[in-house]
N, CA, C and O of each residue as an XYZ file, in Angstrom:
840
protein
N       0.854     -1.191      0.000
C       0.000      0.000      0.000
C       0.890      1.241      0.000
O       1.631      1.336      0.978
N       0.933      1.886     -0.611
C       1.602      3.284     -1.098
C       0.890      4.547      0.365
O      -0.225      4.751      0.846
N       2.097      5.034      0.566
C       1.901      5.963      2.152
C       0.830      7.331      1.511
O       0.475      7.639      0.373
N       0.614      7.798      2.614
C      -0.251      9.337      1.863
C       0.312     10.099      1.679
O       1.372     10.255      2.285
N      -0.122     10.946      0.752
C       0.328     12.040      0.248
C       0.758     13.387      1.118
O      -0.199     14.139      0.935
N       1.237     13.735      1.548
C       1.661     14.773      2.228
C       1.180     16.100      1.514
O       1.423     16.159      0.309
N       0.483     17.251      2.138
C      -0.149     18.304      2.037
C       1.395     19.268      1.684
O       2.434     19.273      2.345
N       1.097     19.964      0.520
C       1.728     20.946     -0.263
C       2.610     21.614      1.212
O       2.079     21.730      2.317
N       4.163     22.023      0.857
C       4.560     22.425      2.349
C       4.511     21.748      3.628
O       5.083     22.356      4.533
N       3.952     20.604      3.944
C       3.342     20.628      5.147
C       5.249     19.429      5.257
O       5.600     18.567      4.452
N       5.903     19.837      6.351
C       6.871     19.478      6.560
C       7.042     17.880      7.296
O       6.522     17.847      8.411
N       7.500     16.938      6.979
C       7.821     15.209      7.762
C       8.099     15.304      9.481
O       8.051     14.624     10.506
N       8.328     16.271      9.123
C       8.393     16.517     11.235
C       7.379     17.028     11.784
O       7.662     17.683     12.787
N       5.924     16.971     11.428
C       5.090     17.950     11.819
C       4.885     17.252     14.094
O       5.410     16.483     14.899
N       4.202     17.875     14.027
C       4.143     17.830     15.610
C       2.179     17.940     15.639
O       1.659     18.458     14.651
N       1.214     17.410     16.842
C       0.102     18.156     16.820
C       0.402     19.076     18.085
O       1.265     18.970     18.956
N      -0.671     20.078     17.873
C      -0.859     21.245     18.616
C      -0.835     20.871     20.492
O      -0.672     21.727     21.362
N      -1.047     19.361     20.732
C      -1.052     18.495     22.230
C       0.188     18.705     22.547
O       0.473     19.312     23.579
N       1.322     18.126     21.517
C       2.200     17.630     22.080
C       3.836     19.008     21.988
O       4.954     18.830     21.505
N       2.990     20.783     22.966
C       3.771     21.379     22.504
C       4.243     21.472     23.394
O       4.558     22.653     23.544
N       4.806     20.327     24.953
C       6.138     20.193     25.412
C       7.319     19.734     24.013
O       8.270     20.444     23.684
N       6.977     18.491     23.401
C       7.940     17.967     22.542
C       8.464     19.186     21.499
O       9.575     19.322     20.987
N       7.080     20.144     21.356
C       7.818     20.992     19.859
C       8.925     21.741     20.614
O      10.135     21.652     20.401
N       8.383     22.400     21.415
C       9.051     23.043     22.496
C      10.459     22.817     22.716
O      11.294     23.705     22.884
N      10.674     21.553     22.707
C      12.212     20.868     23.374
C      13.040     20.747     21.999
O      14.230     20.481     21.827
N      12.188     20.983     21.234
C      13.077     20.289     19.433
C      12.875     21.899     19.503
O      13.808     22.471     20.068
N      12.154     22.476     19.179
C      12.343     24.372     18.877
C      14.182     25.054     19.867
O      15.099     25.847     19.651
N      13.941     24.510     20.449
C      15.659     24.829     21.722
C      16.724     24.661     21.389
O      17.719     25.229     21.839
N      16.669     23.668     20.357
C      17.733     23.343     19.447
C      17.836     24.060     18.341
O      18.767     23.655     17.645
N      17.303     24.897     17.920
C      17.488     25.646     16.781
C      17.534     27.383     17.418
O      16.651     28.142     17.817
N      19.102     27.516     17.257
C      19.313     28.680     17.807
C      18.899     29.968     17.088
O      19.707     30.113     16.171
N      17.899     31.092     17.084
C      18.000     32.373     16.341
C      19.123     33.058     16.592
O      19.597     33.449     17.658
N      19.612     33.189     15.126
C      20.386     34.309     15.004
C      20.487     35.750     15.058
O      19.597     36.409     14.520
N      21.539     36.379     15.685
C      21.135     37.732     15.965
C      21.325     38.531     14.433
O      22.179     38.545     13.546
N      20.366     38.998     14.619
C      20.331     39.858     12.926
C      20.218     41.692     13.148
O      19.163     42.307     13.300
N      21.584     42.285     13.111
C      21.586     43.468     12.894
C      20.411     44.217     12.029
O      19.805     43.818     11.034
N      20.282     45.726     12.929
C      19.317     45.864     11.473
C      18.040     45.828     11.698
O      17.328     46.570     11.021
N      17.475     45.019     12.633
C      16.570     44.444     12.326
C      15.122     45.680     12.957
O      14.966     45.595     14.175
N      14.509     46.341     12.499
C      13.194     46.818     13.005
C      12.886     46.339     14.410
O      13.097     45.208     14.848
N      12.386     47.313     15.011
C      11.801     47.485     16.508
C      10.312     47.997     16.237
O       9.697     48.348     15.231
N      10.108     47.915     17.170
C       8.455     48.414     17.636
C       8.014     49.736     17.560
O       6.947     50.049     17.030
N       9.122     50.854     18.285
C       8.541     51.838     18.055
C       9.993     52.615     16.953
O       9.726     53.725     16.492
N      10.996     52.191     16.699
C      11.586     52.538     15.476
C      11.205     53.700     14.128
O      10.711     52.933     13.301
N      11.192     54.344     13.839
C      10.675     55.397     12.554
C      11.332     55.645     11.506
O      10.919     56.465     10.686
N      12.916     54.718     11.288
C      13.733     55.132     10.133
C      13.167     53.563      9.376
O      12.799     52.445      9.735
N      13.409     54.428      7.988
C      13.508     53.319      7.254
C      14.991     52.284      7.537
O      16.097     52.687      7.899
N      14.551     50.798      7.223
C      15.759     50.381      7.008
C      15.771     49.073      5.752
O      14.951     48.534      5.008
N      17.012     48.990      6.010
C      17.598     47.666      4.732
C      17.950     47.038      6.002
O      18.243     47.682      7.009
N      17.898     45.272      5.903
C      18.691     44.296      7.163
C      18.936     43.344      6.054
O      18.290     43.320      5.007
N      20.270     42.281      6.474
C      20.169     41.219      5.955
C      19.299     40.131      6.516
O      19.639     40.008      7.693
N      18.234     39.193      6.202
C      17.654     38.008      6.730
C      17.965     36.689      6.236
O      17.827     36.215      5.108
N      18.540     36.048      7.613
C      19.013     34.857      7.221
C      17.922     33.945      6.526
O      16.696     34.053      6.520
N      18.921     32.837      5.830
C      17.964     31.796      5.569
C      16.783     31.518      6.781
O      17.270     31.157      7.852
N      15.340     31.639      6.744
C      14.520     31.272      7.572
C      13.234     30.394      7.126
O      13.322     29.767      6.070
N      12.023     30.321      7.900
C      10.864     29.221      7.448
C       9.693     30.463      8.239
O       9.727     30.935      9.376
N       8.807     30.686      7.201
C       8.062     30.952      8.004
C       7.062     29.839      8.073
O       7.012     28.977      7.195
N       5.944     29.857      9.528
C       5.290     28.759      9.941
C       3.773     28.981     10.627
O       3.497     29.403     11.750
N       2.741     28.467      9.352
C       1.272     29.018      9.915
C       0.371     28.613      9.179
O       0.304     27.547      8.566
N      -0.604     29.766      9.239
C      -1.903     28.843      9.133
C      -2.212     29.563      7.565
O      -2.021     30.778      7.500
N      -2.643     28.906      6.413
C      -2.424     29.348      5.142
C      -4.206     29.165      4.650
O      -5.105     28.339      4.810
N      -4.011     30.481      3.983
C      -5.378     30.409      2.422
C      -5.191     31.205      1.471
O      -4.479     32.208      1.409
N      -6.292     30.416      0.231
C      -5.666     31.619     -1.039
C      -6.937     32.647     -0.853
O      -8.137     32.575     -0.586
N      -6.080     33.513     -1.113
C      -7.173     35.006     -1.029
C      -7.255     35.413     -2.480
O      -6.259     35.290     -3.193
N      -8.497     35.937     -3.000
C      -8.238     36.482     -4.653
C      -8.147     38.046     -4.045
O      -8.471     38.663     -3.030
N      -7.352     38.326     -5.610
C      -6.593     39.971     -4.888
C      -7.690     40.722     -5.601
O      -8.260     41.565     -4.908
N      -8.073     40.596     -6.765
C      -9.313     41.805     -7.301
C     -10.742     40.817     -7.537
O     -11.100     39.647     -7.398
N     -11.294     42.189     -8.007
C     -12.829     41.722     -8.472
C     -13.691     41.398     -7.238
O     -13.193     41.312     -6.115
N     -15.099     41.208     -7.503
C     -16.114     41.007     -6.261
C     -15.864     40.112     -5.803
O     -16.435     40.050     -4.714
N     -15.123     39.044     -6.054
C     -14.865     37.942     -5.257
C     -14.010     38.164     -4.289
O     -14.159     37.555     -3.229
N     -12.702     39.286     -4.492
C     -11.862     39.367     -3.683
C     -11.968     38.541     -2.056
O     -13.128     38.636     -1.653
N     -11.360     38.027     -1.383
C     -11.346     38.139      0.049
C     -10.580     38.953      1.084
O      -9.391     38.683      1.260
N     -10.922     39.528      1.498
C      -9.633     40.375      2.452
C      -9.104     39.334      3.285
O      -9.850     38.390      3.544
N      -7.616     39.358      3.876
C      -7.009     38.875      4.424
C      -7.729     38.134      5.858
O      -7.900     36.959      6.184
N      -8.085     39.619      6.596
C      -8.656     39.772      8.095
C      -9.417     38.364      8.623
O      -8.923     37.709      9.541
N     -10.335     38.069      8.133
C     -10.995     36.677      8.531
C     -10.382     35.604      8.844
O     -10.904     34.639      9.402
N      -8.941     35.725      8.420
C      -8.142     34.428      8.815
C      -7.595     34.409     10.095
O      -7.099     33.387     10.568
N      -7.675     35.890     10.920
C      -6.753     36.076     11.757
C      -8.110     36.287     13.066
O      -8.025     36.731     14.211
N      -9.299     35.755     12.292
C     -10.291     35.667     13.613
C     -10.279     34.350     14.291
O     -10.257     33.201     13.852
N     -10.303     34.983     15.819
C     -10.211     33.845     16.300
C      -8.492     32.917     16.730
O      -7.950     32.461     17.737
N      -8.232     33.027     15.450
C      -7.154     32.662     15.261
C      -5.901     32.698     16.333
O      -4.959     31.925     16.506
N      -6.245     33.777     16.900
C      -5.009     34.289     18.502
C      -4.839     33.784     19.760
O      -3.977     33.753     20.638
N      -6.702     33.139     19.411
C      -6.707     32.669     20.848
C      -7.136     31.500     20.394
O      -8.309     31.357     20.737
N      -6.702     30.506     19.725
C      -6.584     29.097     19.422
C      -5.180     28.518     19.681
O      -4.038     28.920     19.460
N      -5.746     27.349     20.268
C      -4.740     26.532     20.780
C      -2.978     26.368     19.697
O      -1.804     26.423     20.063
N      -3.726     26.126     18.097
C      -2.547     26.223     16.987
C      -1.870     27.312     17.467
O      -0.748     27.135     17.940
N      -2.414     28.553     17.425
C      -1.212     29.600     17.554
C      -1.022     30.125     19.088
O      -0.867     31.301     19.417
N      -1.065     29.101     19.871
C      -0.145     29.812     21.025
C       1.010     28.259     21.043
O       1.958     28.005     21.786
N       0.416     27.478     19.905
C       1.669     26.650     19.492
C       2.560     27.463     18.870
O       3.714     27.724     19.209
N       1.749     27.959     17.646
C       3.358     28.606     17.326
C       4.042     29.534     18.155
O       5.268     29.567     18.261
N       3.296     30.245     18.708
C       4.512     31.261     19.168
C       5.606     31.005     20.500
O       6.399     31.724     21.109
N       5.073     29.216     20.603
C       6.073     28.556     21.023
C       7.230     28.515     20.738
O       8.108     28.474     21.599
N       7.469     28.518     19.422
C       8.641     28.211     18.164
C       9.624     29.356     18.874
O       9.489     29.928     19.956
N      10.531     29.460     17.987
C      11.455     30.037     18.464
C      11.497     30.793     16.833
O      11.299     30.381     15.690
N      12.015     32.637     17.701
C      11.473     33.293     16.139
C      12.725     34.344     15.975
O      13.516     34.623     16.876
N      12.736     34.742     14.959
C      13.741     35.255     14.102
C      13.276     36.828     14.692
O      14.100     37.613     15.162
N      12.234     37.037     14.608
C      11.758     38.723     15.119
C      10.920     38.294     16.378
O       9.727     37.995     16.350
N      11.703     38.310     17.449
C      10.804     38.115     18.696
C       9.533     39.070     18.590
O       9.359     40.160     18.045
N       8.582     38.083     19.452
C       7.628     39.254     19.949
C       6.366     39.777     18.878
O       5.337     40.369     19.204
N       6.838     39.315     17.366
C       5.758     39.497     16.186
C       5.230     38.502     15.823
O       5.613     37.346     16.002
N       4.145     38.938     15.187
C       3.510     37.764     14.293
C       3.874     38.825     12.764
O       4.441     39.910     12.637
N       3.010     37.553     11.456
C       3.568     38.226     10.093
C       1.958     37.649      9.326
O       1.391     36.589      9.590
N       1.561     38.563      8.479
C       1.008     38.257      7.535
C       1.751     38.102      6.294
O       2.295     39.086      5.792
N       1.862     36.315      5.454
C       2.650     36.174      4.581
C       2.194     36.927      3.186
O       1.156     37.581      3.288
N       2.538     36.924      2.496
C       1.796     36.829      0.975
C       3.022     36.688     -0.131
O       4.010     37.393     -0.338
N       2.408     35.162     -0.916
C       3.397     34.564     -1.915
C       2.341     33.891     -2.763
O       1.110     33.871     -2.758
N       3.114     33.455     -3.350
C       2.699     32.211     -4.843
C       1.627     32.751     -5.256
O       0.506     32.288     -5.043
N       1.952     34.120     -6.090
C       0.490     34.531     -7.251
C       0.374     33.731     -8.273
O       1.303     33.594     -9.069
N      -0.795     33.081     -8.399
C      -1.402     32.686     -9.540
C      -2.295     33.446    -10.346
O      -3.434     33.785    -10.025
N      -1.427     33.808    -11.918
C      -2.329     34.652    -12.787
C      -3.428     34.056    -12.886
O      -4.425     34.704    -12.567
N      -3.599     32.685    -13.342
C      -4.991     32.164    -13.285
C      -5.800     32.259    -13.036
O      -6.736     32.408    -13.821
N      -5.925     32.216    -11.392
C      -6.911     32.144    -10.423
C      -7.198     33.804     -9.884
O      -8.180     34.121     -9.212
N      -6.253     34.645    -10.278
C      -5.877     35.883     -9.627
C      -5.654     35.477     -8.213
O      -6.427     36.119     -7.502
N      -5.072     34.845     -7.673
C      -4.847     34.702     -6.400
C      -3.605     34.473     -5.590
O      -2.543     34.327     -6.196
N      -3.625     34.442     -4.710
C      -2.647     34.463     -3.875
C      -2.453     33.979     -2.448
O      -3.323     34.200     -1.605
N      -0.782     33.002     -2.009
C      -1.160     32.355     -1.054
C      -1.259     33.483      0.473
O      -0.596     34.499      0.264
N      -1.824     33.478      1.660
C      -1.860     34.512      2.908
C      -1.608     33.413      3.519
O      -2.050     32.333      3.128
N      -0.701     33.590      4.782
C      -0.081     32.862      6.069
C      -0.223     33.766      6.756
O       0.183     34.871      6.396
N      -0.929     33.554      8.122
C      -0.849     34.205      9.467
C       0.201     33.344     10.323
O       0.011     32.307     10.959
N       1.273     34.038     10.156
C       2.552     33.172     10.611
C       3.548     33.555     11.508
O       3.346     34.651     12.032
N       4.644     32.925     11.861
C       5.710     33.202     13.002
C       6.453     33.439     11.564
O       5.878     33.239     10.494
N       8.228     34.032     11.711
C       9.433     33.863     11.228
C      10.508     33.102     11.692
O      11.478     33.656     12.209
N      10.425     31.657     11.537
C      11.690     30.925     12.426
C      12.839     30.985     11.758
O      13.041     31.278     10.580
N      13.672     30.645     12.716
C      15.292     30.214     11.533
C      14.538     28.441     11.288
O      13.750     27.726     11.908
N      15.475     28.335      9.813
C      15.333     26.961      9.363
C      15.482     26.084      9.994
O      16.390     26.075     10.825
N      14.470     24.808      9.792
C      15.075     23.486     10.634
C      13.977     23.325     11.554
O      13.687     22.289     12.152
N      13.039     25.113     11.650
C      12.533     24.482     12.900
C      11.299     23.362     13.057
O      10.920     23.029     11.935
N      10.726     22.836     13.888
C       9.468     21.527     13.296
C       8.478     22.521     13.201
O       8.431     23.548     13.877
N       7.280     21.980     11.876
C       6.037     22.614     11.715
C       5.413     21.731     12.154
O       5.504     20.598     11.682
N       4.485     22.081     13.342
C       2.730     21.983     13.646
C       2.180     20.944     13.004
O       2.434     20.781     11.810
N       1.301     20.035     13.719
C       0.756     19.652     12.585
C      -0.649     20.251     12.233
O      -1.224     20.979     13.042
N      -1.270     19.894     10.851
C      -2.200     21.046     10.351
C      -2.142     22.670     10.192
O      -3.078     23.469     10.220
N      -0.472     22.947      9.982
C       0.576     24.261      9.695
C       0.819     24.114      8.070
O       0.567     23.111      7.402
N       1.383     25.393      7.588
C       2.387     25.328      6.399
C       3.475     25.958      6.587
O       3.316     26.848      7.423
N       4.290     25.910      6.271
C       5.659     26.619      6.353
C       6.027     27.003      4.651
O       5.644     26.114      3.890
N       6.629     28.055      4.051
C       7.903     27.841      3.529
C       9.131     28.366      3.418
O       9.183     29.551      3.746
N      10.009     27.943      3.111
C      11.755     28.327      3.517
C      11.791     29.481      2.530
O      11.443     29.626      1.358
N      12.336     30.231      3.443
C      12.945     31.318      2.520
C      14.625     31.374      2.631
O      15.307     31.100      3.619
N      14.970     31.713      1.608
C      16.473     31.909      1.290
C      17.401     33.031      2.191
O      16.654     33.724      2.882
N      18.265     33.239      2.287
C      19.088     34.322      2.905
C      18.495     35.875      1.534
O      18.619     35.859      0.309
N      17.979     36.828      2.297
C      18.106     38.098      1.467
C      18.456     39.382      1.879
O      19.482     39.283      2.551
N      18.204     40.176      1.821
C      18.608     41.604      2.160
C      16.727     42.237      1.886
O      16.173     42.274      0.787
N      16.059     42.684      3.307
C      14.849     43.176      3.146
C      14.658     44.864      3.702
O      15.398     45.305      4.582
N      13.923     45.437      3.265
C      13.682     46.708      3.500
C      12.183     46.814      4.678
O      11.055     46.354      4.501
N      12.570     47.363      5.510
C      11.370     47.141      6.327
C      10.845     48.884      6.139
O      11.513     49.911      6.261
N       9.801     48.746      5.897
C       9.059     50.141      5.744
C       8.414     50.834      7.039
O       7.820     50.083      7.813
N       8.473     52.059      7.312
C       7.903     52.917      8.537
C       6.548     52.210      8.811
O       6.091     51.479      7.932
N       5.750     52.419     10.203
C       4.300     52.644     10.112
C       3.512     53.202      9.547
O       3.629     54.420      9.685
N       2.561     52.841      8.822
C       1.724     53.333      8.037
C       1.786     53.165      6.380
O       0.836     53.138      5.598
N       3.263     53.058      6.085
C       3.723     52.809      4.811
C       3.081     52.067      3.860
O       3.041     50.967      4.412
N       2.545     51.936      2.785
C       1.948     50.993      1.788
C       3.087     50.052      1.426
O       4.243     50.468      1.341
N       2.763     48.805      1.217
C       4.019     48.348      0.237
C       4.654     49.117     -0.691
O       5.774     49.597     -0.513
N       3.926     49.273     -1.772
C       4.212     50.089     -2.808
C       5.199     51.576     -2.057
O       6.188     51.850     -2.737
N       5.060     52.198     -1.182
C       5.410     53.399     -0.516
C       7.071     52.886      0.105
O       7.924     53.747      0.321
N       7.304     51.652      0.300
C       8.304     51.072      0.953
C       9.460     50.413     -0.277
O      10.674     50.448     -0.079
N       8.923     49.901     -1.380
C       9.653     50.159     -2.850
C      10.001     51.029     -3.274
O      11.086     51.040     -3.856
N       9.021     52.425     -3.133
C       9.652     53.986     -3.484
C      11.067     53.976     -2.650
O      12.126     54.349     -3.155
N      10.953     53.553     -1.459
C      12.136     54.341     -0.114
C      13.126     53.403     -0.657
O      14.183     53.991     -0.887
N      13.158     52.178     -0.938
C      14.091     51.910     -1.150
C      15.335     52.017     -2.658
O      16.563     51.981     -2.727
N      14.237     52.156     -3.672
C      14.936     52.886     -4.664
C      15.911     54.342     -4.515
O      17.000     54.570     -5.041
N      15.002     55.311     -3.505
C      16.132     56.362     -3.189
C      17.190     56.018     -2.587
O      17.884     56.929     -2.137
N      17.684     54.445     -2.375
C      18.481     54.447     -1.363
C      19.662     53.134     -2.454
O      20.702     52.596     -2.074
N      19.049     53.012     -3.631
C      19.952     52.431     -4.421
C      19.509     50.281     -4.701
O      20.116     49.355     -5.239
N      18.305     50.406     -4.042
C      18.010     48.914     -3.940
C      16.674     49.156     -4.476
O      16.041     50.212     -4.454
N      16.261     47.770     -5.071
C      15.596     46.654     -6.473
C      14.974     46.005     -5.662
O      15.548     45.788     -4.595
N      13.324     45.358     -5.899
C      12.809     44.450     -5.301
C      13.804     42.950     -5.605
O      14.554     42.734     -6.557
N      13.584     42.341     -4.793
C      14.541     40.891     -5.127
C      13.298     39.663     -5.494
O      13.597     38.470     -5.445
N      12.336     39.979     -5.744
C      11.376     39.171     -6.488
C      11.380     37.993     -7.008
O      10.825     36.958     -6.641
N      12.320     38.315     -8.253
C      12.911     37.218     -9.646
C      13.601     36.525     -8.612
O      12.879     35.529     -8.586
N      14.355     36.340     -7.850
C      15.304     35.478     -6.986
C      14.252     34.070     -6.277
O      13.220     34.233     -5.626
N      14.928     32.656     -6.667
C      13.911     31.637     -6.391
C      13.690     31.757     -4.605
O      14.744     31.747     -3.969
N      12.821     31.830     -4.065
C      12.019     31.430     -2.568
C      11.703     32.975     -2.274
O      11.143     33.304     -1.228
N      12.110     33.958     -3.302
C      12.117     35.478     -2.783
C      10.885     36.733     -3.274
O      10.797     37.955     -3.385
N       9.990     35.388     -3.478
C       8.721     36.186     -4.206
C       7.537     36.400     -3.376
O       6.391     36.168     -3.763
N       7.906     36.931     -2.014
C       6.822     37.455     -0.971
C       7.214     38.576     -0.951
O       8.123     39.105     -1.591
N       6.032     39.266      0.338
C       6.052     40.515      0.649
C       5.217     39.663      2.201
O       4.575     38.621      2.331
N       5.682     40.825      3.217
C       4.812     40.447      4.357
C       4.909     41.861      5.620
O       5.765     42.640      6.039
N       3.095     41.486      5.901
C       2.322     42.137      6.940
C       3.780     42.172      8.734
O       3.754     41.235      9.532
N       4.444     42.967      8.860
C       4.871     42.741     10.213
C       4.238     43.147     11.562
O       4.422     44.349     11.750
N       3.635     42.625     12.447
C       2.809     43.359     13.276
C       3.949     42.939     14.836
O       4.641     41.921     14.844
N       3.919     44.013     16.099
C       4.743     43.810     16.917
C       3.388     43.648     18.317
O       2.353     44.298     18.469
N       3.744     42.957     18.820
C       2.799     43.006     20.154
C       2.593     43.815     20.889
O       1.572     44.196     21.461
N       4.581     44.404     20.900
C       4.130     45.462     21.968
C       3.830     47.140     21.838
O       3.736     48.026     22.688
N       3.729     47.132     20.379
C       3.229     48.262     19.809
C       1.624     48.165     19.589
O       0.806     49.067     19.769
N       1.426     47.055     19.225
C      -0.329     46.949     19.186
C      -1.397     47.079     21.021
O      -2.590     47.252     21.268
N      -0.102     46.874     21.936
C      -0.538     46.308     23.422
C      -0.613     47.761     23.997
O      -1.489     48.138     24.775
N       0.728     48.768     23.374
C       0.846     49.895     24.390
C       1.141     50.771     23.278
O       2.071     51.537     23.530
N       0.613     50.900     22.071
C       0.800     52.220     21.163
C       1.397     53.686     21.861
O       1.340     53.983     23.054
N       1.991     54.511     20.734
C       2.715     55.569     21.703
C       1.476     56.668     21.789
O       0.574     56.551     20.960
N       1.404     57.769     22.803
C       0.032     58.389     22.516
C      -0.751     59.109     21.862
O      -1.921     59.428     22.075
N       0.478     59.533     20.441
C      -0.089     60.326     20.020
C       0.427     59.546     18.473
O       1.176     59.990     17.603
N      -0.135     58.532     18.534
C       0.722     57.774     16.670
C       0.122     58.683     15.653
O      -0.934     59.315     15.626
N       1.288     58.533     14.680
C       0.698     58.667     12.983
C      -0.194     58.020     12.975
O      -0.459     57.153     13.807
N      -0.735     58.282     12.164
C      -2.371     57.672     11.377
C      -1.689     56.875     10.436
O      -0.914     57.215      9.543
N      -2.111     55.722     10.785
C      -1.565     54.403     10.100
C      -2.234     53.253      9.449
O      -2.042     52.049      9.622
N      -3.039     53.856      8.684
C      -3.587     52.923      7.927
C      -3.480     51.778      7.729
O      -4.345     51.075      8.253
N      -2.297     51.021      6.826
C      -1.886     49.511      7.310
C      -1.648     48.999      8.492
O      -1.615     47.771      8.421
N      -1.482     49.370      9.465
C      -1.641     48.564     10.651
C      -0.728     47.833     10.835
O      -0.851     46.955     11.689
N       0.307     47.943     10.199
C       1.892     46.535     10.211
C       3.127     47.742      9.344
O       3.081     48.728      8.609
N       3.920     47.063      9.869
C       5.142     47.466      8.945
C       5.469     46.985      7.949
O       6.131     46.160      8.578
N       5.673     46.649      6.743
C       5.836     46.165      5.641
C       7.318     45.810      5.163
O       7.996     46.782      4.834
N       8.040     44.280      5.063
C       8.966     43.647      4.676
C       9.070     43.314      3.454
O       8.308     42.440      3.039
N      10.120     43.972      2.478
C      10.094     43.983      1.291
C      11.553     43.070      0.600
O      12.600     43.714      0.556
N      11.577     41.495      0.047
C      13.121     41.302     -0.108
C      13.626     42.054     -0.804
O      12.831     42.355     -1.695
N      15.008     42.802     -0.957
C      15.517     43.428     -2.041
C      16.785     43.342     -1.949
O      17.440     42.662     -1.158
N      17.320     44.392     -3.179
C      18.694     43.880     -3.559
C      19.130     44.880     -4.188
O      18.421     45.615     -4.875
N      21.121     45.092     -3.906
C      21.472     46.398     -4.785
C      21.409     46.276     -6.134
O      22.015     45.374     -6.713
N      20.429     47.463     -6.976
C      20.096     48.087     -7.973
C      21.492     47.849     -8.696
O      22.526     47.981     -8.041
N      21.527     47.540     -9.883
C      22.921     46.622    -10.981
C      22.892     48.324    -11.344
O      21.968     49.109    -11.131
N      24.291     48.609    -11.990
C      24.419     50.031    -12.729
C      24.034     49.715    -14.233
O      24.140     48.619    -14.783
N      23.568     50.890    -14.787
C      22.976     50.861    -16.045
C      23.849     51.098    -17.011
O      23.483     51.107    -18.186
């Protein structure tokens, strides 16, 4: 009899959401690296960081991006906080303490759609959940955009600064939602008006001369 098929992403080490002493003790072994650079909570400069090879690890759907069908993201993340899965993940051990990430990858012209992960950022290696997706991303160089910033607004900043989306590069075709806990828990009192609600992580790369 031929074994089952394993779910797109879904990693040979998965763990269930019961047994998160065991993830716990295997997550300890996979040390995060300290990554210069890296965005804070209440922070206001733009920046460029390098990000190591990492996995992000969560709970996945395809959203369509236009037309009446569209879905907005938001519905995935109901509920979702205070379920048992994600106080598994934020067991894991994470590359940006203290955040969660809204993913967004694998557009399909077809379908107009696109994959969304309400996810952690681990370093590689670490075990996925079971009934999780993960996928690995490569070592890149990302631009993290101010509060309030649009994606699109965070591609402008980084062109003045001599850097290219890194897109075309294979595992490097996301963009993602960064949200911090302790900016959402204790906002400062008088914030910008911030429309997106996250900071925005863009991979990129120095601009080739013409």
């Amino acid at each position: 009899m031929s074994e089952p098929l394993k779910k797109p992403n879904q990693a040979p080490e998965s763990y269930t959401p019961k047994e998160v002493p065991e993830i716990v003790r295997l997550a300890e072994q996979v040390r995060p690296p300290a990554i210069d650079g890296m965005p804070t909570p209440y922070s206001e400069e733009f920046r460029i960081f390098h990000l190591p090879a990492s996995r992000a690890i969560g709970i996945e759907e395809s959203i369509k991006l236009h037309g009446a069908g569209r879905l907005p993201a938001q519905p995935l993340w109901v509920g979702l906080t205070d379920s048992e899965i994600w106080q598994t993940l934020r067991s894991l051990p994470q590359l940006i303490p203290g955040t969660s990430l809204g993913w967004t990858c694998d557009y399909v012209a077809e379908t107009d759609s696109f994959s969304y992960i309400a996810c952690v950022l681990c370093p590689v290696g670490t075990p996925v959940p079971e009934g999780c997706q993960f996928r690995d991303i490569p070592p890149t160089e990302v631009a993290a955009g101010l509060w309030g910033d649009t994606m699109s607004k965070v591609v402008k900043r980084m062109k003045k600064q001599g850097y290219v989306t890194n897109w075309d590069a294979e595992g490097c075709g996301w963009n993602t939602e960064l949200y911090f806990d302790e900016y959402h828990s204790n906002p400062p009192p008088s914030p910008k008006p911030n429309k997106e609600g996250c900071r925005w992580l863009v991979p990129c790369k120095k601009e080739e001369p013409k």
